[in-house]
N, C-alpha and C positions, 0 to 999 in steps of 0.2 A: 475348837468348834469348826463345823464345815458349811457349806453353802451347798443346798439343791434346790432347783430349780422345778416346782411342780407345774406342772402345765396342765388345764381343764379346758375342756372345750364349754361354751359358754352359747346363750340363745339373748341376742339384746334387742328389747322392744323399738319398734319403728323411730322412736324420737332418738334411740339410743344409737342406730344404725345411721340416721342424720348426723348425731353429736361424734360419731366414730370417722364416716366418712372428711367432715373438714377437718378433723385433727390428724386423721390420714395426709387428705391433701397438703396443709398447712408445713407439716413436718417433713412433706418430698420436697415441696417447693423451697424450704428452709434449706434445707442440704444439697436439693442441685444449686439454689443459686451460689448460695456458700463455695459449695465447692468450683464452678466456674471461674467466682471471683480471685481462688486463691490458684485457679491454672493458668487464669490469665497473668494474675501478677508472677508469678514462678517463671512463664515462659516469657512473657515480654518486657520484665525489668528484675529478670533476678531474685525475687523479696520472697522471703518465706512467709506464712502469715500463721501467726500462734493462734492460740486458743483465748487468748484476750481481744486480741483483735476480731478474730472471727466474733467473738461476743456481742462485741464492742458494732460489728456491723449487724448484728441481729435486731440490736436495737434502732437502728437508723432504718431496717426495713420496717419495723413495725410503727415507726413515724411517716412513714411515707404517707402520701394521702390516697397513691395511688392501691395499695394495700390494705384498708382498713380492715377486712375478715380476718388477719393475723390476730385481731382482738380477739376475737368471736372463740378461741378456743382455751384453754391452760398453756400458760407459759410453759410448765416443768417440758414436756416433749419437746417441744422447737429449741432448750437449752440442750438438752440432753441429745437431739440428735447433732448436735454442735460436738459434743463430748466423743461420740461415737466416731464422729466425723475422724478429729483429732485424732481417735486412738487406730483408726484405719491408715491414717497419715503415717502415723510412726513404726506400723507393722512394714508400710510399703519401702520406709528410707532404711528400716534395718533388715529387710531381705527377706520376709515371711511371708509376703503376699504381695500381689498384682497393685497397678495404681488404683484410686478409689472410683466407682463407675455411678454414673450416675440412678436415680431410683425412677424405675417405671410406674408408670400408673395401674397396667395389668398383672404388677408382678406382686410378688408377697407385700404387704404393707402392714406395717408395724409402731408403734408407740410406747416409749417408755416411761415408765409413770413414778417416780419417787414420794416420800411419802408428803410431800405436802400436795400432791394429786393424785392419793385416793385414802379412801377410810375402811381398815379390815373393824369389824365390830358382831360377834354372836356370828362368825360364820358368817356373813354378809360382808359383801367388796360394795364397796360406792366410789364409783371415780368422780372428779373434778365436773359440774357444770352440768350435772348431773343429780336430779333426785333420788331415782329409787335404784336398788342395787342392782346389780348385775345376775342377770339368772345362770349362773353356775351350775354344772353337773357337777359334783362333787365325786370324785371317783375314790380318793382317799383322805384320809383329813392331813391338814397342815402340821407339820412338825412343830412350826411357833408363826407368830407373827409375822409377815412377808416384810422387810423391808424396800423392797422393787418390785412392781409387778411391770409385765410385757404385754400389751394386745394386741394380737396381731388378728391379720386376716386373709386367707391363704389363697392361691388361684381358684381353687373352687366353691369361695364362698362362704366358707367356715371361718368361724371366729373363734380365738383361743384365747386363754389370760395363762400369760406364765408367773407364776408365785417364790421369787426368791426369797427364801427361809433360809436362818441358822439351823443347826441339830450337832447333837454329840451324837454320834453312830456309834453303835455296841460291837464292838469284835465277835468274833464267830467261835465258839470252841476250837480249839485245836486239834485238826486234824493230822494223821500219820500220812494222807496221800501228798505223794509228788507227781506231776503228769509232764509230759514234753508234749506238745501241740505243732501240728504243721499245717498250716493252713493251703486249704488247696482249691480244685474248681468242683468234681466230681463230689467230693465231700468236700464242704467248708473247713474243718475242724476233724484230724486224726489225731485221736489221742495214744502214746504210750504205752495203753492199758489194753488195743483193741478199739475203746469205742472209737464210732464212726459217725460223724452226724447227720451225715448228706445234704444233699441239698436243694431246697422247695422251685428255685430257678423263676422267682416272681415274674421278672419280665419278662422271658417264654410264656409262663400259665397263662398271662393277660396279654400278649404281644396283639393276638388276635381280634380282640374285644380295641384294645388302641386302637391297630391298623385300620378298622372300622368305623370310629369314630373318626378318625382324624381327615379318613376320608371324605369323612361325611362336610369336615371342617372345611375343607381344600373347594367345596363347590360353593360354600357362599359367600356372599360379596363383604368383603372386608368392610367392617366397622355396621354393618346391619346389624339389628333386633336379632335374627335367626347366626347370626356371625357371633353374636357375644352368647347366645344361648349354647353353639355346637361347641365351645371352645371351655365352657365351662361343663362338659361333657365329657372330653379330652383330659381337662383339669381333675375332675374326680376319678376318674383310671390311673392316671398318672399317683394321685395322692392316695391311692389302695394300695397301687405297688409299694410303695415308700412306706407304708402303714405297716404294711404286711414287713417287710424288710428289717424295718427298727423293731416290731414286736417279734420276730425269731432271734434277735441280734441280741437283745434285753435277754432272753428267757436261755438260749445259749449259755451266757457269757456270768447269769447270776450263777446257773446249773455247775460249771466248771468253778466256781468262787466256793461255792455250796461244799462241792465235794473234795478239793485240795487245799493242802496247806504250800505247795508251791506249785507254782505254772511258769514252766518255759517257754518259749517262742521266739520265733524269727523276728528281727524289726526289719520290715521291710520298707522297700519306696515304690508304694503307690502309686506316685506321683506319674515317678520312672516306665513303670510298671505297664499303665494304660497307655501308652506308647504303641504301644503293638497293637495294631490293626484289627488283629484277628481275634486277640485274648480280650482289647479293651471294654468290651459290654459284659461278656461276662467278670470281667474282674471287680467291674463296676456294682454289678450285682450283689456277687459275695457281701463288699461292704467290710475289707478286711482292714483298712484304717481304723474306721467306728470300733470293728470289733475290738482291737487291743486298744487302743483308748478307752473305752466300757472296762475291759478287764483292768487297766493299770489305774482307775477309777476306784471303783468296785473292793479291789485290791487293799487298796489306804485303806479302805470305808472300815473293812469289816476283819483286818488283822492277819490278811494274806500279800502271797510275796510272787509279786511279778517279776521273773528274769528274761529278761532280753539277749538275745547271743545276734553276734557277728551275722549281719547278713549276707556276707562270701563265706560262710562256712560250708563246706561242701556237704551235706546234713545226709542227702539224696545217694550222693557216688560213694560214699563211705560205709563200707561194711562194719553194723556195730557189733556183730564177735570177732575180727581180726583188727580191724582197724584200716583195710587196704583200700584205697581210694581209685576205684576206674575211671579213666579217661576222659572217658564219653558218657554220657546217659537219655539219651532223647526223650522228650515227653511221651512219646506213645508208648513207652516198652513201662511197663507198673509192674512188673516180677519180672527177676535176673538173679543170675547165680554170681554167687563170690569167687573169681579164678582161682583165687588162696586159699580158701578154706571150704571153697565150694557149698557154703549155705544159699537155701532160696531164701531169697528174699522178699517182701512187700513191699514194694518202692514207699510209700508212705509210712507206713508202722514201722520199717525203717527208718526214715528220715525221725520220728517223733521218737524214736528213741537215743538216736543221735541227740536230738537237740535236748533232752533230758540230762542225758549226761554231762554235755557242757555248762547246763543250765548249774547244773551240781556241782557241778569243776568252778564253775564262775562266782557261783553262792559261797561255795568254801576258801577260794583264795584271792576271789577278787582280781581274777586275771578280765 
């Protein structure tokens, strides 16, 4: 069995958008104070603080008298953003991620709801403290029964329920295609085969329409009526781009699962990568982390096979009829001749067949 995570965007009546707002609040305030109490103890007496303890102080906030709206919401979120907390903690001491930061009031805000806060029933969500259901757009139906759902509410306004479901996923026919993929800026995605997929370059399209707004944001006075209006303005340009971005990335990434039985590609460092000054927006754009993550996803789901190759392999410099590797290759030159064998080359369709081949070297012997 697998887990996916359907996420519908959702419309909640005014009592609903009050009962969402202090479960919002309630659940930041839970986690920053939490997490201050366990930086002070960390940094000014050494003490790690578990996930008991932290519990264990959740409940002494909610006795406070100075707190009594802690009442007013469902416990499950305020434990559970404890949980989250914890497991931010333990990404941070074993190297995967940043220390934990605290949660804005402007920024995404979210709540998690396990099943004893909320009831799926005939297609109808009811959460905790709450009557009537939640107005859902249903975009597709549910695999099975959600056991976690997610509410979140995003910079611009929008409110979402994410639906964690079991499913057994059906494998795909088997196909004869194998493709080697090289991801790049001009096109995203050069395949092996030719194709090419180019690239839409979201943040260009709409760079214009931002810069515009944003200037619009820059002139009024911080924390005004017309300041939270321009900024939630800002907010839905920003959430088209990002919209637009994951839906090419999705429709990509199924497209390539669709038509091969193996996909090669680079694993690269992203991370590394956005370093560079000049590359780092557009790299950002691409989205080429998401993308091979969706494919080695996607991959398990449906009965295909993602190969990964060396990210020093010289994919680019290396002639794939001789095998002769040049020197140099600078980004700007995209066609060169092979001194050895003097084929022209397609610096891409090159390199994606290079990485085909190792991908097929690496499938067959496990090197």
């Amino acid at each position: 069995m697998k887990e996916i995570a359907v996420k519908q965007r959702f419309y909640p009546t005014p009592e609903q958008v009050t009962l969402l707002e202090q479960t919002f609040g309630c659940t930041r305030f839970v986690y920053n104070s939490i997490l201050r109490w366990r930086t002070d103890a960390y940094y000014n007496e050494q003490i790690k603080i578990n996930y008991n303890k932290a519990s264990s102080y959740l409940t002494e906030l909610k006795k406070n008298p100075e707190f009594p709206w802690l009442n007013d919401v469902s416990s499950v979120p305020l434990q559970q953003a404890i949980r989250n907390q914890q497991t931010a903690f333990k990404n941070f001491f074993e190297g995967r991620a940043k220390y934990p930061t605290f949660k804005k009031k402007r920024s995404k805000q979210s709540a998690q709801l396990t099943k004893a806060a909320f009831r799926y029933t005939d297609g109808q969500l009811f959460m905790a403290k709450s009557k009537q259901p939640i107005n859902v757009r249903w975009s597709r139906e549910l695999p099975s029964e959600p056991t976690t759902i997610t509410i979140s509410k995003d910079s611009a306004g929008r409110y979402f329920v994410s639906c964690l479901c079991r499913f057994e996923p059906k494998p795909l026919s088997i196909s004869k295609n194998t493709v080697g993929i090289d991801l790049g800026l001009t096109d995203l995605v050069i395949a092996s085969n030719g194709f090419k997929s180019g690239n839409p370059r979201h943040t260009k399209r709409y760079a214009s329409k931002l810069a515009k707004t944003q200037r619009v944001l820059s002139k009024k006075k911080k924390g005004s009526s017309n300041f939270h209006k321009a900024r939630k303005k800002v907010a839905r340009v920003q959430a088209k781009i990002a919209d637009c971005r994951h839906d090419f990335t999705h429709k990509l990434t199924s497209q390539l699962i669709n038509d091969n039985q193996v996909i090669s590609c680079e694993s690269l460092s992203v991370k590394n990568m956005v370093k560079n000054r000049k590359l780092a927006k557009a790299i950002s754009d691409a989205n080429w982390g998401e993308f091979v993550r969706q494919l080695t996803y996607k991959a398990e789901w449906y009965g295909r096979t993602v190969v990964k190759i060396d990210k020093w392999y010289p994919s680019s410099k290396r002639c794939n009829c001789c095998g002769q590797v040049v020197d140099s290759l600078p980004l700007h030159i995209r066609k060169w001749s092979c001194p050895q064998c003097s084929s022209e080359l397609d610096r891409d369709i090159n390199a994606a067949l290079n990485i085909k081949a190792v991908g097929q070297t690496v499938l067959a012997c496990g090197a």
